[in-house]
C-alpha positions as CSV (number, residue, x, y, z in Angstrom):
1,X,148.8,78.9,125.9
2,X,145.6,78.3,123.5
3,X,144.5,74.6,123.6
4,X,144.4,72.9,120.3
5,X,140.7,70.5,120.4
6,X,140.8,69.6,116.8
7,X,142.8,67.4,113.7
8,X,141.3,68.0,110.7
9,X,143.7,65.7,108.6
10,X,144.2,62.0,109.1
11,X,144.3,58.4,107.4
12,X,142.6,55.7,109.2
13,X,144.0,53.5,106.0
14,X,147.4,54.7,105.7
15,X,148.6,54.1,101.9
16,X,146.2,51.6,100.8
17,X,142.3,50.6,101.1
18,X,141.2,48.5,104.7
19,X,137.8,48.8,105.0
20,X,136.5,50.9,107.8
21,X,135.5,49.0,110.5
22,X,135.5,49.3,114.3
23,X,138.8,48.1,114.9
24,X,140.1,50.0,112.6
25,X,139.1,53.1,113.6
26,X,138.3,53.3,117.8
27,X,142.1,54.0,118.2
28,X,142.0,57.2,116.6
29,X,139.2,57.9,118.9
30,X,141.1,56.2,122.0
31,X,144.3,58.8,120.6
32,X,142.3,61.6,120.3
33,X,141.0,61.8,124.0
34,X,144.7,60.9,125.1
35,X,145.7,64.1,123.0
36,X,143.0,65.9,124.3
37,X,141.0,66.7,120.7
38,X,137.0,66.4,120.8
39,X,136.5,67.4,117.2
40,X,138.4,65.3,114.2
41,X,138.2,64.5,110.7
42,X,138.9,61.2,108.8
43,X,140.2,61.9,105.6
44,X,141.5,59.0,103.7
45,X,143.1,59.8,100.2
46,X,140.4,59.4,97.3
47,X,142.1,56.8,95.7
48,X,141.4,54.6,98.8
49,X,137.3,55.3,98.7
50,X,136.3,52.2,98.4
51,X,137.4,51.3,102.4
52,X,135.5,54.1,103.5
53,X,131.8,53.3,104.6
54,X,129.6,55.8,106.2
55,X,128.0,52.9,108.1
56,X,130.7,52.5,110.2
57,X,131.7,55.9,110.6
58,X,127.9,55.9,112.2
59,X,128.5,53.2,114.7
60,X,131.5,55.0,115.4
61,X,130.1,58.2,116.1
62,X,127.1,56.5,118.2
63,X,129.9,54.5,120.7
64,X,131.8,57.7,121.5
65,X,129.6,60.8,121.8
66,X,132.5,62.8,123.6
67,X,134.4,62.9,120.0
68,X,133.2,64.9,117.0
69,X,133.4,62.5,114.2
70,X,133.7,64.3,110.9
71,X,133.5,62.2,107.6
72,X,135.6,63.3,105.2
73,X,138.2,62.5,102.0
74,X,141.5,64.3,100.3
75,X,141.0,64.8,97.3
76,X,144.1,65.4,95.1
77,X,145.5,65.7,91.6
78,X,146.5,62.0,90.8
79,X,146.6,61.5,87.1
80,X,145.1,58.1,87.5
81,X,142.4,58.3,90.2
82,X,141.5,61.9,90.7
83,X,138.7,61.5,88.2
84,X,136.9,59.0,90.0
85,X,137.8,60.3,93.5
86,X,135.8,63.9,92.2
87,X,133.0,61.5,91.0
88,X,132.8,60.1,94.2
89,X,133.3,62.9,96.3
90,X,130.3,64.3,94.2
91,X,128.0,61.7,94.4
92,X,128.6,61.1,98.3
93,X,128.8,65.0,99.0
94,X,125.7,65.4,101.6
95,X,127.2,62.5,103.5
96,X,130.7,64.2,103.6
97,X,131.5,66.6,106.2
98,X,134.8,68.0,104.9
99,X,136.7,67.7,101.5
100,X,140.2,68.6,101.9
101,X,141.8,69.5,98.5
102,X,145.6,69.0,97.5
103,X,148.2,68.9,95.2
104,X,150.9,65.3,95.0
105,X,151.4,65.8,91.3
106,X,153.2,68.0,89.3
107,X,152.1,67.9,85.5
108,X,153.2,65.0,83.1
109,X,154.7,63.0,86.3
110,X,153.0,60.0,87.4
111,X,154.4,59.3,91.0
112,X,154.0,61.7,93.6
113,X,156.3,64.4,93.9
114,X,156.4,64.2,98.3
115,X,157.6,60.8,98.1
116,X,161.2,60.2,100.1
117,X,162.4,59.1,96.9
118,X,161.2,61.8,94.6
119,X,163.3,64.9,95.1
120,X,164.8,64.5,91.5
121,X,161.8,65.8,90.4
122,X,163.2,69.0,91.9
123,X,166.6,68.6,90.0
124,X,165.1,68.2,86.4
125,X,163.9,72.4,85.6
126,X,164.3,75.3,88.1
127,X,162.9,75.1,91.9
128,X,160.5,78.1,90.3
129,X,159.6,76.6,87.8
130,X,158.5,73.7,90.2
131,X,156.5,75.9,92.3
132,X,155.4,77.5,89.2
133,X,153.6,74.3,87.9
134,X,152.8,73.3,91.5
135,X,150.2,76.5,91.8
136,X,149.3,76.1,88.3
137,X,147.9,72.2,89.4
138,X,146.4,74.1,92.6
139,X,144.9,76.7,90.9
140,X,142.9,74.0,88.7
141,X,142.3,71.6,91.4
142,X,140.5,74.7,93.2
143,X,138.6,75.6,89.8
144,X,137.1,72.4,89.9
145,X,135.0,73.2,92.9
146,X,134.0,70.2,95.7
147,X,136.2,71.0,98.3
148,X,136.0,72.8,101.5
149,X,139.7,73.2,102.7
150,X,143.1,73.5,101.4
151,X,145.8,71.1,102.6
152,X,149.6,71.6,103.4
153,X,149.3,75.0,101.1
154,X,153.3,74.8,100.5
155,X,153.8,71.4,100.2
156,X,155.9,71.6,97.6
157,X,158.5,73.1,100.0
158,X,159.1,69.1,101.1
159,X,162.6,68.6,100.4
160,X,163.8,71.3,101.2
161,X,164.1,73.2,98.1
162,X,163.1,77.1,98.1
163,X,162.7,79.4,95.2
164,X,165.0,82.6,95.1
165,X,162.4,85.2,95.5
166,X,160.2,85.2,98.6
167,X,157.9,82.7,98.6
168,X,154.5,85.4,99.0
169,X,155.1,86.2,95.6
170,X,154.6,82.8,94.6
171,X,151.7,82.2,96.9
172,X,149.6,85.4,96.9
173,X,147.8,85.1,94.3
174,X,146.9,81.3,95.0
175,X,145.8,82.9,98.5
176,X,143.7,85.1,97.2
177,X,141.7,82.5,94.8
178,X,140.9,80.8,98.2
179,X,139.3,83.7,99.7
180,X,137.2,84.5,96.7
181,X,136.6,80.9,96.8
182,X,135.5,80.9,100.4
183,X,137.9,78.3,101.3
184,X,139.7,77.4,104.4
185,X,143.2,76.6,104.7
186,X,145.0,74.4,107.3
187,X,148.2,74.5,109.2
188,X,149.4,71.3,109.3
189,X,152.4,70.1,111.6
190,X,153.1,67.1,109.4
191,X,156.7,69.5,108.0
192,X,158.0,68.5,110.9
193,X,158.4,64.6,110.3
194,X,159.8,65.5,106.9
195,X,163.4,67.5,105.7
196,X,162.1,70.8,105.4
197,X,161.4,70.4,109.2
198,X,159.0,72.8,109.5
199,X,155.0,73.5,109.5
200,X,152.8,73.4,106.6
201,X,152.7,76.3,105.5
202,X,155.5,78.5,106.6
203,X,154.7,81.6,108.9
204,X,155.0,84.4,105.9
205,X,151.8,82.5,104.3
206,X,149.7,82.2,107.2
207,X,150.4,85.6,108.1
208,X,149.2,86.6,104.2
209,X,146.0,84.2,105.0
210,X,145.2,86.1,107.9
211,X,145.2,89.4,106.6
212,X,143.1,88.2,103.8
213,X,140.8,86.5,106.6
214,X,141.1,83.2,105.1
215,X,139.7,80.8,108.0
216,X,142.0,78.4,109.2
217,X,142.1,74.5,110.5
218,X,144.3,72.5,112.4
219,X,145.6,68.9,111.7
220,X,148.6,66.8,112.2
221,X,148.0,64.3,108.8
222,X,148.5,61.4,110.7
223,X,149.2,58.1,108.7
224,X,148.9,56.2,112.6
225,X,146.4,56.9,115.3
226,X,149.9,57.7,117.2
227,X,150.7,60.5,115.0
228,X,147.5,62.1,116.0
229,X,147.7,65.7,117.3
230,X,151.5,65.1,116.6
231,X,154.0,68.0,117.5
232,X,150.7,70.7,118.4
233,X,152.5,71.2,122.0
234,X,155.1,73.2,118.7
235,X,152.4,74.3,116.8
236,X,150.4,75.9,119.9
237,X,153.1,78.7,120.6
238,X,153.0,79.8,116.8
239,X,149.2,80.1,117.3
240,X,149.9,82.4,120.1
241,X,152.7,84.4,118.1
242,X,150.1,85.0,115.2
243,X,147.3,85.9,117.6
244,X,145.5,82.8,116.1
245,X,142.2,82.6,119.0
246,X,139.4,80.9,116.5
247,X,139.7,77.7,113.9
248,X,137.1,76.8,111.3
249,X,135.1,73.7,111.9
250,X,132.8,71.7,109.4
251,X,129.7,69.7,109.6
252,X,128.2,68.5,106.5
253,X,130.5,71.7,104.5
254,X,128.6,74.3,106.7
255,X,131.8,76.4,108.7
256,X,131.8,77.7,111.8
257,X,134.5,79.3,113.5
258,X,135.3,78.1,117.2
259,X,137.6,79.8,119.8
260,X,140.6,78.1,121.0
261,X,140.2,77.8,124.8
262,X,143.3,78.9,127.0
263,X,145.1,76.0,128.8
């Protein structure tokens, strides 16, 4: 069985801004060696920018040379803060080491559409017409350039609703952008703490992203150092399945791919 060294998807703030300090984050670095991972991401939402400080992220990285610290931010579609979160992202870009790029809005709503209590949002127009506007918000968000990765590519599966048709025919042509884009996309265990109970994205779509050689990366989107490298003992065999040997890692947006070492 491959062993999974890397999270590339975590918030160190949870769902509002604390400053990054070293209490704050040496237990994701404490969680990390428990779980075995020597190469991780931070990756706050945007909207919570103004807790994260490089500074600290320095001290950090200077306490615990065993752990790849990579600084990075998720930068989604909020209708609010996205504009300042791009700005930011911009401005800060050769101190970033990752930019992680995803969709929590669907167009004209203002609260996002993953939250426990939104799955209305599903009931008001067709399930395709839902994942219609969903890859129409993640087709813009990708025009707009500044990102590296994208997150939880079928997010919008959440809840549990499915379109009719297969879901590739939805997808493909989003998949395809990313590879012309030269982006990677992550498999992110995160499904499984949610009702669709299962892996971000679902096996048909990383197959697809294989085929069209789309590098992949690993994560667990941890809101709590003790979610880190959550449910990757279940993630590890589907690696195995899909002959998945080599995951993308970043420093300062350069990628390199890495091979996953047998246990």
């Amino acid at each position: 069985m491959v062993q999974i060294f890397s999270d590339y998807h975590m918030h160190p703030q949870g769902h509002r801004v604390q400053p990054y300090s070293q209490e704050l984050l040496q237990p994701w670095i404490e969680q990390a060696r428990k779980r075995g991972l020597i190469d991780i991401a931070f990756t706050d939402h945007d909207r919570y920018r103004e807790g994260v400080d490089f500074k600290e992220i320095d001290k950090l990285r200077g306490k615990n040379p065993d752990v790849q610290v990579r600084a990075g931010i998720e930068l989604d579609n909020d209708p609010v803060t996205s504009d300042a979160g791009r700005a930011w992202v911009e401005k800060n870009w050769d101190r970033l080491d990752f930019v992680l790029g995803s969709i929590h809005y669907l167009d004209g709503k203002n609260k996002m559409f993953d939250a426990a209590d939104q799955a209305g949002q599903f009931q008001e127009s067709s399930v395709e017409s839902v994942y219609d506007d969903y890859l129409e918000e993640l087709t813009h968000l990708i025009s707009l350039g500044h990102i590296d990765c994208i997150s939880h590519l079928d997010l919008i599966k959440i809840h549990g609703f499915r379109p009719s048709l297969p879901v590739l025919s939805f997808f493909q042509p989003v998949l395809e952008l990313i590879k012309k884009s030269n982006l990677a996309m992550e498999i992110n265990t995160a499904g499984w703490r949610k009702p669709v109970a299962e892996q971000y994205p679902e096996k048909a779509l990383i197959k697809a992203a294989i085929d069209l050689g789309i590098p992949l990366t690993l994560s667990s989107d941890a809101h709590s150092y003790a979610q880190l490298g959550e449910d990757y003992e279940r993630l590890a065999p589907i690696l195995e399945e899909l002959n998945i040997h080599e995951i993308a890692i970043f420093n300062r947006h350069q990628r390199t791919l890495k091979p996953l070492p047998k246990k």
